[in-house]
C-alpha positions, 0 to 999 in steps of 0.5 A: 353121885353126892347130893348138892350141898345147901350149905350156904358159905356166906351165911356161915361165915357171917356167923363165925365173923360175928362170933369171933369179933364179939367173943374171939372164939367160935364153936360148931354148937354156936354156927348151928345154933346161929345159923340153922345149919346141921352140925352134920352138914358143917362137919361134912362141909369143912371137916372140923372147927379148924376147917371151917375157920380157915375156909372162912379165912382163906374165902375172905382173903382170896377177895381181899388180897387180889386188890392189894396185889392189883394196887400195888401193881398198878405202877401208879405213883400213889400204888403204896398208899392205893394199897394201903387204903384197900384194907378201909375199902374192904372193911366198909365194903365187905364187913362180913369178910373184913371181920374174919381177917380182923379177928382171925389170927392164923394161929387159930385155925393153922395147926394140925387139926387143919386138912392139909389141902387148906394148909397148902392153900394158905401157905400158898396165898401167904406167900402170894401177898409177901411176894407182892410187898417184897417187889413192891419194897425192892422197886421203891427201895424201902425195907421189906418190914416198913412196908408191910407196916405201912401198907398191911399193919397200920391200916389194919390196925386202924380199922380194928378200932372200929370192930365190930360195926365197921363204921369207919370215919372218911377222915381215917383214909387221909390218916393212913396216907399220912402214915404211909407217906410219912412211913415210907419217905422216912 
């Protein structure tokens, strides 16, 4: 029987955060260095660098993609905007995550060097998130492309003016219902 990891996911991720948003790369050395884990535990832990940027993405986005799902299921008639602003939500709720989803482009941390199981896992919550805004779309009968501008591109666009710190002016909430209504009655 394996020992139980002491490798905190949370404290690592928080460290490849802050290194993707302030440097837009992140090495093992730097994680190490960060955090005072060994780069033996994280190698045994996520496998590779690549391993360890999609196991801090998918980890934000299995609690970020839930509340746009649950929003725009909601049947509610405000779902499309509820939506939307879940991404200011997460951001001023859960900085550490939303700067790993803000940062990380799929590019990457997808590829070969990336362990298949993960690979599945990320396929599978992509397709998870288009499926919801396609239904969305189809019910509301917009096209699927204007509705993940209006509910996914420009909220994190917005937001993304506010990194590394997050400190997101109440006054950009009213801005995305804007975009989003005006996007969506266009």
């Amino acid at each position: 029987m394996g020992r139980k990891s002491n490798v905190s996911d949370e404290l690592v991720f928080a460290a490849v955060a802050r290194r993707m948003v302030t440097q837009g790369t992140v090495s093992l050395q730097e994680i190490v260095a960060d955090t005072g884990v060994s780069f033996g535990s994280l190698y045994h832990r996520y496998g590779s660098r690549n391993g360890l940027l999609a196991a801090a993405w998918l980890a934000a986005t299995h609690s970020f993609q839930p509340r746009i799902v649950a929003a725009l299921a909601s049947g509610r008639a405000t779902a499309g905007e509820d939506a939307a602003l879940e991404t200011v939500r997460f951001c001023r709720e859960h900085p550490d995550r939303a700067r790993i989803l803000v940062a990380c482009r799929q590019s990457e941390f997808l590829g070969e060097a990336t362990p298949e199981p993960l690979r599945g896992e990320i396929a599978q919550i992509n397709e998870a998130i288009a499926a919801a805004l396609s239904e969305f779309a189809s019910v509301r009968g917009v096209g699927d492309e204007l509705c993940r501008l209006a509910i996914i591109g420009l909220p994190l666009g917005a937001v993304q003016l506010y990194v590394p710190d997050f400190i997101i002016p109440d006054s950009v909430d009213e801005h995305i219902r804007r975009a989003y209504r005006a996007l969506i009655s266009a």
